[in-house]
C-alpha positions as CSV (number, residue, x, y, z in Angstrom):
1,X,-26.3,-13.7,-14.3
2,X,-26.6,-10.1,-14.7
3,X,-28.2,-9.4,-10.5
4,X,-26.8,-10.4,-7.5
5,X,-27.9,-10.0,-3.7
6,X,-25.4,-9.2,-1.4
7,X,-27.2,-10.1,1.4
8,X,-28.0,-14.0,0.7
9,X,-26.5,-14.4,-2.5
10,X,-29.8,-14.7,-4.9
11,X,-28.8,-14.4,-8.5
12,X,-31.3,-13.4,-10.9
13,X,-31.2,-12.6,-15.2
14,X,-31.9,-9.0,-14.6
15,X,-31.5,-6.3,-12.5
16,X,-33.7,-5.4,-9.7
17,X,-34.0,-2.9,-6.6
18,X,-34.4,-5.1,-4.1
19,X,-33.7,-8.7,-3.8
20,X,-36.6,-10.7,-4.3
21,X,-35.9,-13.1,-1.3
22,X,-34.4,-10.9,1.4
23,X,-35.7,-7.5,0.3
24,X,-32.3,-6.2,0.9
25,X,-31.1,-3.0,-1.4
26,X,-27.6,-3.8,-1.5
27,X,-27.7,-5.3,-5.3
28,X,-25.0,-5.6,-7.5
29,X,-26.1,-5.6,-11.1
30,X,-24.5,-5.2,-14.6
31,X,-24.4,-6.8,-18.0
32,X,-21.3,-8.8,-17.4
33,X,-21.4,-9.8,-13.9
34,X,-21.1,-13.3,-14.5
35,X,-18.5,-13.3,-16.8
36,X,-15.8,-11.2,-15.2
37,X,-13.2,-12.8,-12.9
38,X,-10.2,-10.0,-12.1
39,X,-11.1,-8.4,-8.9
40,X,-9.2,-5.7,-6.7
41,X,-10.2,-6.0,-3.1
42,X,-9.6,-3.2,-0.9
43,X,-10.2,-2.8,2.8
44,X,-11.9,-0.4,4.1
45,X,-9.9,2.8,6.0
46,X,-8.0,-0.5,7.1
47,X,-6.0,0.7,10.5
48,X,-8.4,3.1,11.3
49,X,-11.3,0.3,10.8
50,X,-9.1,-2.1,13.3
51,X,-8.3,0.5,15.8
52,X,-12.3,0.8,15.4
53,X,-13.2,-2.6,15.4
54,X,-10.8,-2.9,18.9
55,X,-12.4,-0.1,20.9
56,X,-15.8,0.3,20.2
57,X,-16.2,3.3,21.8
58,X,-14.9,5.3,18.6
59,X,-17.0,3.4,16.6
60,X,-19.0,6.6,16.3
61,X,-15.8,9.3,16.1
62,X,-13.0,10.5,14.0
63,X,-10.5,8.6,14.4
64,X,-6.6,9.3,12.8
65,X,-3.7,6.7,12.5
66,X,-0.8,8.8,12.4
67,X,2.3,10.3,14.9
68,X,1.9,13.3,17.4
69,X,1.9,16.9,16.0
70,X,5.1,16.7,13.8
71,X,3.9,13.8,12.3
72,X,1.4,12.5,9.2
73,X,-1.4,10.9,9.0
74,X,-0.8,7.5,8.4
75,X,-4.9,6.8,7.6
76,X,-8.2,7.9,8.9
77,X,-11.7,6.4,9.4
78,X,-14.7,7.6,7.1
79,X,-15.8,10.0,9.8
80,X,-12.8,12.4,10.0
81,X,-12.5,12.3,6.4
82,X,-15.5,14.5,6.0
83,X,-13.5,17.4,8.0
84,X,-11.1,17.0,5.1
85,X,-8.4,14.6,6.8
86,X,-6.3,12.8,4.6
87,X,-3.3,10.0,4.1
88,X,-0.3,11.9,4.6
89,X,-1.2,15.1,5.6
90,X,0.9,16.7,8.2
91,X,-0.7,15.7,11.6
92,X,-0.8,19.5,12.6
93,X,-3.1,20.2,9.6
94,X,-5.3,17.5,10.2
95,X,-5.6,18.6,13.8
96,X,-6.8,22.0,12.5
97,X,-9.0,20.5,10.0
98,X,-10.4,18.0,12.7
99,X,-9.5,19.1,16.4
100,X,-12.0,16.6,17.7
101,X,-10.4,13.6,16.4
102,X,-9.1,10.6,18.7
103,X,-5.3,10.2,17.2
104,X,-3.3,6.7,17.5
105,X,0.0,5.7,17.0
106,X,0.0,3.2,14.3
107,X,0.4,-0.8,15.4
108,X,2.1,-2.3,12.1
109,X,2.3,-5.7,14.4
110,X,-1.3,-5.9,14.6
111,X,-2.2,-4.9,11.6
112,X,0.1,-7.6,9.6
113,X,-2.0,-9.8,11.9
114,X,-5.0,-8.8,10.2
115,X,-3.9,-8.3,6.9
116,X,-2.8,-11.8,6.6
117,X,-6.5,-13.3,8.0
118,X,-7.8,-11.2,5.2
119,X,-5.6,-12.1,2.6
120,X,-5.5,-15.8,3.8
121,X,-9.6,-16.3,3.3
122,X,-8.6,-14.9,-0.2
123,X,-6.1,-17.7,-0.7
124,X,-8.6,-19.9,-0.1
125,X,-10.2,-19.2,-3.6
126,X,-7.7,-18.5,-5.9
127,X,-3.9,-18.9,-6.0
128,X,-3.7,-16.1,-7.9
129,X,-3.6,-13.3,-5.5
130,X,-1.0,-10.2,-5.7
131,X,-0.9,-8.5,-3.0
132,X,-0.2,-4.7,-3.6
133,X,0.5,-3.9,0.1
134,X,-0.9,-4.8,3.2
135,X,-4.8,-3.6,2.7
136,X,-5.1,-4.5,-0.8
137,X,-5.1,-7.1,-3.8
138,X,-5.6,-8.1,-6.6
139,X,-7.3,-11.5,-7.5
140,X,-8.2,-13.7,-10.9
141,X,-10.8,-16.4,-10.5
142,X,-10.8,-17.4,-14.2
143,X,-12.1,-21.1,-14.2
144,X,-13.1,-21.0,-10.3
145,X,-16.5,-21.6,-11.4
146,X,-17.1,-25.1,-11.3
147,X,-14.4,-25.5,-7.8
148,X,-16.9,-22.8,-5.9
149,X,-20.3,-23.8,-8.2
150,X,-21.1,-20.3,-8.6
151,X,-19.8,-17.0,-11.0
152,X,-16.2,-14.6,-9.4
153,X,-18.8,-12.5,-8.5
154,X,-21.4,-14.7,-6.4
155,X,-17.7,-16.2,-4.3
156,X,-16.4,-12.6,-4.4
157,X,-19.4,-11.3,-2.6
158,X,-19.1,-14.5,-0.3
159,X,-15.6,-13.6,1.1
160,X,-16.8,-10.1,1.2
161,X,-19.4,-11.2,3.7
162,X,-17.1,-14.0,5.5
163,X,-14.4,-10.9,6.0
164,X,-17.5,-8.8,7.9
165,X,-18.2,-11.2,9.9
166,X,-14.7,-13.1,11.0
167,X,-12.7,-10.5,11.6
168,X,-15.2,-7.4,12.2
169,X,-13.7,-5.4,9.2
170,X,-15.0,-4.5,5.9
171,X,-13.4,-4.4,2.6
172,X,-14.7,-3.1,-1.0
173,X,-14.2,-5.1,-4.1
174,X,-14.1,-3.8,-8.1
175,X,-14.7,-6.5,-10.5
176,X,-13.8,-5.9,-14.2
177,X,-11.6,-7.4,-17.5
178,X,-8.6,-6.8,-16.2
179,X,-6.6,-5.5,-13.2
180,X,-6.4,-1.3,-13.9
181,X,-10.3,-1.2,-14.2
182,X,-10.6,-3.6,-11.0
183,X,-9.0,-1.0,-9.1
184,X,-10.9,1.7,-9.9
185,X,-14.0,0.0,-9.7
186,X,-13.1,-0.9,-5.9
187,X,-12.9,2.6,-5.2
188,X,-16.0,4.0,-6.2
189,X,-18.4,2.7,-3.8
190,X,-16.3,2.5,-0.2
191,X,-17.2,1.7,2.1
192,X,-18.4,-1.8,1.7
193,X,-18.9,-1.2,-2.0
194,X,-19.1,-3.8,-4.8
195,X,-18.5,-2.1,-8.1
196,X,-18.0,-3.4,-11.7
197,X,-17.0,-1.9,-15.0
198,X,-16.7,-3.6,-18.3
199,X,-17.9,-2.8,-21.8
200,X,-18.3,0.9,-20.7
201,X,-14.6,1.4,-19.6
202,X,-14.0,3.8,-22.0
203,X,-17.1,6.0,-21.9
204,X,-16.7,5.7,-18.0
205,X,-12.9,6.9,-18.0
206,X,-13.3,9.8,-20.9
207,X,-14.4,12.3,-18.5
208,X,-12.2,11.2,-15.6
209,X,-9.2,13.5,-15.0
210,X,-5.6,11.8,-15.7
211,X,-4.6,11.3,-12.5
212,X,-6.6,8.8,-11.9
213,X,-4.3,6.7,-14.3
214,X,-1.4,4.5,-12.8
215,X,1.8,6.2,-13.3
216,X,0.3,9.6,-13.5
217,X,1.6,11.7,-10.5
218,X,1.7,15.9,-10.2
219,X,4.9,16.1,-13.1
220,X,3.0,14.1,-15.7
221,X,-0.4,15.7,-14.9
222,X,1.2,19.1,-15.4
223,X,3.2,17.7,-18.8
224,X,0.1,16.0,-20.0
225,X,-1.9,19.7,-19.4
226,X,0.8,21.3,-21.2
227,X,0.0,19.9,-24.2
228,X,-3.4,19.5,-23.8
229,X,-4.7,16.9,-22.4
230,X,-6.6,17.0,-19.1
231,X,-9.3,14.3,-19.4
232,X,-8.8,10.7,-20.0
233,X,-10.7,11.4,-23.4
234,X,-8.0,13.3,-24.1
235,X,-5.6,10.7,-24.6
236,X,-8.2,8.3,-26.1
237,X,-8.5,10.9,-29.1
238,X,-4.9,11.7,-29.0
239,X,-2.8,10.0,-32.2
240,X,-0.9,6.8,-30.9
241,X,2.2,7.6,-32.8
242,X,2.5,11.2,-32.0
243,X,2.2,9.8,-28.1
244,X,4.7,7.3,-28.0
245,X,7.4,10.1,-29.8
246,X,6.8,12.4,-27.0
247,X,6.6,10.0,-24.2
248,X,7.9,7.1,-25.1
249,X,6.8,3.2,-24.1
250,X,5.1,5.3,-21.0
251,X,2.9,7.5,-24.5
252,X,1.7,4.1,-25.3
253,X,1.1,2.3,-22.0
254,X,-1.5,5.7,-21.3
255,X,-3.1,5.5,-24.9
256,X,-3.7,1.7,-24.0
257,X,-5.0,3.0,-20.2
258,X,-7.2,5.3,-21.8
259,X,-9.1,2.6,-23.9
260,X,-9.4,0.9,-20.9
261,X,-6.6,-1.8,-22.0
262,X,-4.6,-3.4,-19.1
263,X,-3.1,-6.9,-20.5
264,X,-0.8,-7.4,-17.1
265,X,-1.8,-10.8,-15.9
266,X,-2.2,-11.0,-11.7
267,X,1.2,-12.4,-10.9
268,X,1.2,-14.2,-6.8
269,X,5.3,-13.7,-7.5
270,X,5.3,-10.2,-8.8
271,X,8.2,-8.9,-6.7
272,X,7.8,-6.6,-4.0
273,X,9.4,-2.5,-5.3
274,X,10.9,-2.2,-1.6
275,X,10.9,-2.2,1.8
276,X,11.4,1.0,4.0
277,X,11.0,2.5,7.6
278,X,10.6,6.3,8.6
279,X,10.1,8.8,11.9
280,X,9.7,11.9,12.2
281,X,11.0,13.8,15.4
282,X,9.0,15.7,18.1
283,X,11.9,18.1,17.8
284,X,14.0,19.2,14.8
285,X,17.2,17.3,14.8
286,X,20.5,18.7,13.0
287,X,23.9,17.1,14.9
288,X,24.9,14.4,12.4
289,X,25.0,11.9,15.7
290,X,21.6,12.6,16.8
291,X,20.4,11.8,13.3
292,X,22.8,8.5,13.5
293,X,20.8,7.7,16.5
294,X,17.2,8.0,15.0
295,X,18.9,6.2,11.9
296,X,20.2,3.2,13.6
297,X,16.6,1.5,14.9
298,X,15.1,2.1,11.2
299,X,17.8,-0.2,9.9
300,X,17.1,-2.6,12.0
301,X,13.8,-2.9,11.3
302,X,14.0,-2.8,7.5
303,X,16.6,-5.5,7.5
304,X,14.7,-8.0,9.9
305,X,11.6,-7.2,7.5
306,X,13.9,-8.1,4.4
307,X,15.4,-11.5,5.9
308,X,11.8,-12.0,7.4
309,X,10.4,-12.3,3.6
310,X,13.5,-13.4,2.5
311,X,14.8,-10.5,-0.2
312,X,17.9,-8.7,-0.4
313,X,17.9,-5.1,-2.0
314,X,20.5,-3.8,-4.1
315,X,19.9,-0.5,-3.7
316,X,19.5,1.5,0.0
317,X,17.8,4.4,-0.2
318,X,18.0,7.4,2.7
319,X,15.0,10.1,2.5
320,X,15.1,12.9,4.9
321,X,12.5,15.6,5.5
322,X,13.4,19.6,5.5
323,X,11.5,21.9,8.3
324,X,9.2,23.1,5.1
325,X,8.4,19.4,4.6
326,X,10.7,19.4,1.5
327,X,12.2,15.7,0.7
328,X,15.4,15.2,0.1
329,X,16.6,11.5,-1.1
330,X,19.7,9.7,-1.5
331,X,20.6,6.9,-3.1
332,X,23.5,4.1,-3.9
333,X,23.5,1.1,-5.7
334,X,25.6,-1.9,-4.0
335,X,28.0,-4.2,-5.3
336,X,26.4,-7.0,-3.0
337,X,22.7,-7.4,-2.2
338,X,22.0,-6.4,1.5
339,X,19.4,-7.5,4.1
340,X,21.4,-7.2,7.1
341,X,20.8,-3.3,9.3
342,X,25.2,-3.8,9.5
343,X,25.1,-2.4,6.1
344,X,22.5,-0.8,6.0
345,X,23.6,1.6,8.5
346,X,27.0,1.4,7.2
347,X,26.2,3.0,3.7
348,X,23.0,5.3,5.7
349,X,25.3,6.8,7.6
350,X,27.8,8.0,4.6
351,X,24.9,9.3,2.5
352,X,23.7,11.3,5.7
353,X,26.8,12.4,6.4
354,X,27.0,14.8,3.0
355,X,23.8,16.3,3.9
356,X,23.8,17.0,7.9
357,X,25.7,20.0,7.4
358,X,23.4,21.5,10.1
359,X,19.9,22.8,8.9
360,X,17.6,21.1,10.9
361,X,15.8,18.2,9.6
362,X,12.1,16.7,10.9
363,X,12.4,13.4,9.4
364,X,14.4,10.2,8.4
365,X,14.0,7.7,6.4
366,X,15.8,4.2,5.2
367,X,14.8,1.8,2.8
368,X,16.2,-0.9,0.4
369,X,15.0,-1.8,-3.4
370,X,15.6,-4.0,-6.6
371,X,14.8,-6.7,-4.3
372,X,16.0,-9.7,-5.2
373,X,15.8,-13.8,-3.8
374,X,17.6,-13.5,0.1
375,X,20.4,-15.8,-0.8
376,X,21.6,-13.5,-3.7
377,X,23.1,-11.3,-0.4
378,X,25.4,-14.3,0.5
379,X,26.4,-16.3,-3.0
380,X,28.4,-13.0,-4.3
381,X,32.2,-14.1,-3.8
382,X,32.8,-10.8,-2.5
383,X,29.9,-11.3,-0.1
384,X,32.3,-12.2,3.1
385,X,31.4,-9.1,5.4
386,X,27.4,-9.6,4.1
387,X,27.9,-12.8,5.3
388,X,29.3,-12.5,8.9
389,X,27.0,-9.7,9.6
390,X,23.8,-12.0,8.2
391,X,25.2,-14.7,10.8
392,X,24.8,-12.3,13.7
393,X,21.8,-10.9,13.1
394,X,19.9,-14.5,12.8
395,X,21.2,-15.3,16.1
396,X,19.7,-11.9,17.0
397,X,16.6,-13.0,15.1
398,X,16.2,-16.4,16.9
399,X,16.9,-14.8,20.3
400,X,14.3,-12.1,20.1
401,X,12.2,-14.9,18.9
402,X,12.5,-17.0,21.8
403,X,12.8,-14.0,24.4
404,X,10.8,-11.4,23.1
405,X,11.6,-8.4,20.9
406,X,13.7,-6.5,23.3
407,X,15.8,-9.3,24.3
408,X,18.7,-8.2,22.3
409,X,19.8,-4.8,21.0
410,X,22.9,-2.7,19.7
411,X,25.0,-0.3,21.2
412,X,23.8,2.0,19.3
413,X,20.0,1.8,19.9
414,X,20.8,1.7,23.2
415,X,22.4,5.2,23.5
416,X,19.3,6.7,22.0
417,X,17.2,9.4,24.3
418,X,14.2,8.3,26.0
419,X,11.9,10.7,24.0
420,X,9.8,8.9,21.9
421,X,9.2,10.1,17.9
422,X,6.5,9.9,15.5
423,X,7.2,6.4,13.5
């Protein structure tokens, strides 16, 4: 199979235009097609599309997920894109960029809801699906063909379809050797695109610009260009040796990258980096108990996230923004796993204690990571306060469940002022 119809699912030996059943355009075609079975699946502008998909009369405007004026921009739809919106731009630039734009507060409920319809049909297919977050995946459906009695691509194209059409979104999918190739493939023809790469990997990345490798953010880009090397092509012809002596197993991984090499397997169990919250304010806070207030909520919702998934971090993490949108993190390592917002706010508050010294601050942030299995938080010996607090919050957990989410609340969240910030 080297053609496939999008449309009704003909497959043919070579490629055409048009499908020679439906007529349809929307052909996928490439030497390899029906041999290839890692796949990165990718929804489309995914909170904008639902916010879209839920009030159909901005089906035809720009649309922005974000927070008020302080805020970012969570996503955007295709549309306000073109007026140069983009993921985590500060909401006041976007408004310049696109004053027309219809802006919505972000509905994490809603779009878990979503996200696990979408991966669920996925499920259905393969058991080996990693989710990266809650828009994307990756997916292998070596051996699948005799289960589905057709190629990964022909069943690929098939959920693509059964995603339109049961849940009124769109995703894009990249099929290719392995998962780093999948997930570039997905992204070159959004939205509802259905890309591959193979053989040509490496003439495809040589001209391609390093960032577009994984692990490549602004600091390597400007080490790599320091020494020469702003094309993928460049590390391709680099010397293997001479890159692993100046960066190391990270040299090597990018010589590997370059050749369009990726031998990590897609792993359902891959543990999740971390979990985290933020807000930013609609004014500029500085009083160390005003921050403790805007902290308090955040920990609660990262822990009941954690014990929801059932992982305990090691390591809780507090990120606060400056009023020139510079980040300042913090971090300690704990002697006992956490997923309960007692501790969380207990070691939150000490790290944002050193640093509210009085500038004022636009944002806050908390967040655990080195996950680990939930009952590592309570097996520790010296796990007794973990413990007690974990108790309490379950109850809270199984009250909220039965009442509702604002059944039960602390003191603390309590005492905090009716304005409402950008989450």
């Amino acid at each position: 199979m080297k053609a496939l119809c999008r449309d009704c699912f003909w497959s043919g030996g070579e490629p055409v235009r048009r499908c020679p059943v439906c007529g349809s355009p929307r052909i996928v075609a490439h030497e390899e097609l029906g041999d290839l079975a890692i796949a990165h699946m990718d929804c489309d502008a995914f909170y904008a599309s639902v916010e879209k998909r839920d009030r159909p009369e901005l089906r035809d405007r720009p649309v922005i997920v974000g927070g008020g004026k302080r805020g970012v921009v969570t996503t955007c739809c295709y549309i306000a894109r073109i007026s140069g919106v983009r993921s985590a731009m500060p909401m006041f630039k976007a408004l310049k960029a696109c004053p027309e734009a219809v802006v919505i507060k972000p509905d994490f409920t809603k779009y878990r809801t979503e996200s696990k319809r979408i991966l669920g049909m996925a499920a259905e297919l393969t058991p080996l699906v990693q989710n990266l977050s809650l828009d994307e995946a990756w997916m292998d459906l070596s051996g699948t063909q005799r289960l589905h009695g057709a190629p990964p691509a022909v069943t690929l194209a098939r959920l693509q379809a059964r995603i339109e059409a049961e849940t009124g979104l769109t995703v894009s999918i990249g099929l290719a050797p392995n998962k780093f190739l999948a997930k570039i493939a997905s992204d070159l023809d959004k939205p509802r695109g259905f890309s591959v790469i193979g053989h040509e990997a490496q003439t495809f990345l040589a001209p391609q610009p390093v960032k577009i490798l994984p692990g490549v953010g602004p600091a390597m880009v400007a080490s790599l260009e320091k020494a020469g090397f702003r094309t993928v092509g460049d590390i391709a012809r680099a010397d293997r040796k001479w890159l692993a002596e100046r960066w190391g197993a990270h040299g090597l991984r990018l010589y590997d990258l370059a050749h369009g090499r990726d031998t990590r397997s897609v792993n359902p169990n891959e543990a999740r980096k971390g979990i985290s919250c933020e807000t930013t304010f609609n004014d500029d806070l500085s009083r160390l108990e005003d921050l403790e207030d805007r902290l308090a909520p955040l920990c609660d919702r990262v822990a009941r996230q954690a014990r929801s998934g059932g992982v305990a971090g090691r390591v809780v993490t507090l990120k606060l923004r400056t009023t020139d949108f510079r980040i300042v993190t913090r971090r300690r390592t704990l002697p006992v796993a956490t997923q309960t917002a007692h501790t969380l706010f207990r070691v939150g508050r000490e790290l944002l204690a050193r640093e509210a010294t009085g500038r004022p601050w636009r944002l806050i942030g908390i967040g655990i990571a080195d996950l680990v299995e939930g009952q590592e938080a309570t097996s520790d010996f010296f796990a007794e306060e973990e413990r007690k607090a974990l108790a309490s919050e379950r109850s809270m957990d199984a009250i909220r469940e039965k009442f509702g989410a604002g059944a039960v609340t602390s003191g603390r969240m309590l005492r905090r002022p009716p304005a409402r910030d950008d989450d």
